[in-house]
N, C-alpha and C positions, 0 to 999 in steps of 0.2 A: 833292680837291674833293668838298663831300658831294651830298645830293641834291639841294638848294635849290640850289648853287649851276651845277649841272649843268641845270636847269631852267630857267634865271636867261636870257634872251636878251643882257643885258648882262656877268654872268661868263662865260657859254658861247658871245662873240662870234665868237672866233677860231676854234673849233671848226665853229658853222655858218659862216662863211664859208669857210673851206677846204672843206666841204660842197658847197655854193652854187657855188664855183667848178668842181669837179670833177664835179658833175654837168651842170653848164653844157657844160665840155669835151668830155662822153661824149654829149651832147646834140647837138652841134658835128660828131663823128663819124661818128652815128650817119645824119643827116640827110644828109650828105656822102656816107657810103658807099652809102644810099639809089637814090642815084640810079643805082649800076650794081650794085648786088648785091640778087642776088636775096633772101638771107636776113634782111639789113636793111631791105628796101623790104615784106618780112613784117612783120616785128617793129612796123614804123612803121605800117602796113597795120589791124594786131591792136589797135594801144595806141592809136591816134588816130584823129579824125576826118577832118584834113586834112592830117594831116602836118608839120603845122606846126612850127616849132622852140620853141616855147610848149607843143605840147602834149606835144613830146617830153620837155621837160625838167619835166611835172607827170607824165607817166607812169613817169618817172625817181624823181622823189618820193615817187609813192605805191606804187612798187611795194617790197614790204618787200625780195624777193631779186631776183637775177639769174637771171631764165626762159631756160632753154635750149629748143631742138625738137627734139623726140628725131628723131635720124638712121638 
């Protein structure tokens, strides 16, 4: 696949939506575990304003990696 068509939102459906969906999931997680762990209820804390499962899964988005806190 070249570059056009990697860029393409209709060649590269399949791709974001596996995307889409698997950040949705980690989104799903993340808010769940939230509610009894203390490192999640940080992370959620840090990245949003309300905690919301909306904003989790745009901080999802726009974060390019996966932040750890140094232990």
């Amino acid at each position: 696949m070249g570059a056009t068509e990697e860029d393409c939102p209709v060649c590269n459906s399949s791709q974001s939506a596996k995307e889409q969906f698997a950040r949705g999931k980690t989104a799903e997680h993340i808010e769940k575990k939230a509610r009894h762990d203390d490192s999640h209820r940080e992370w959620v804390d840090e990245h949003t304003e309300n905690g919301t499962l909306s904003e989790i899964r745009a901080a999802l988005r726009d974060s390019d990696s996966p932040r750890s806190s140094p232990t």
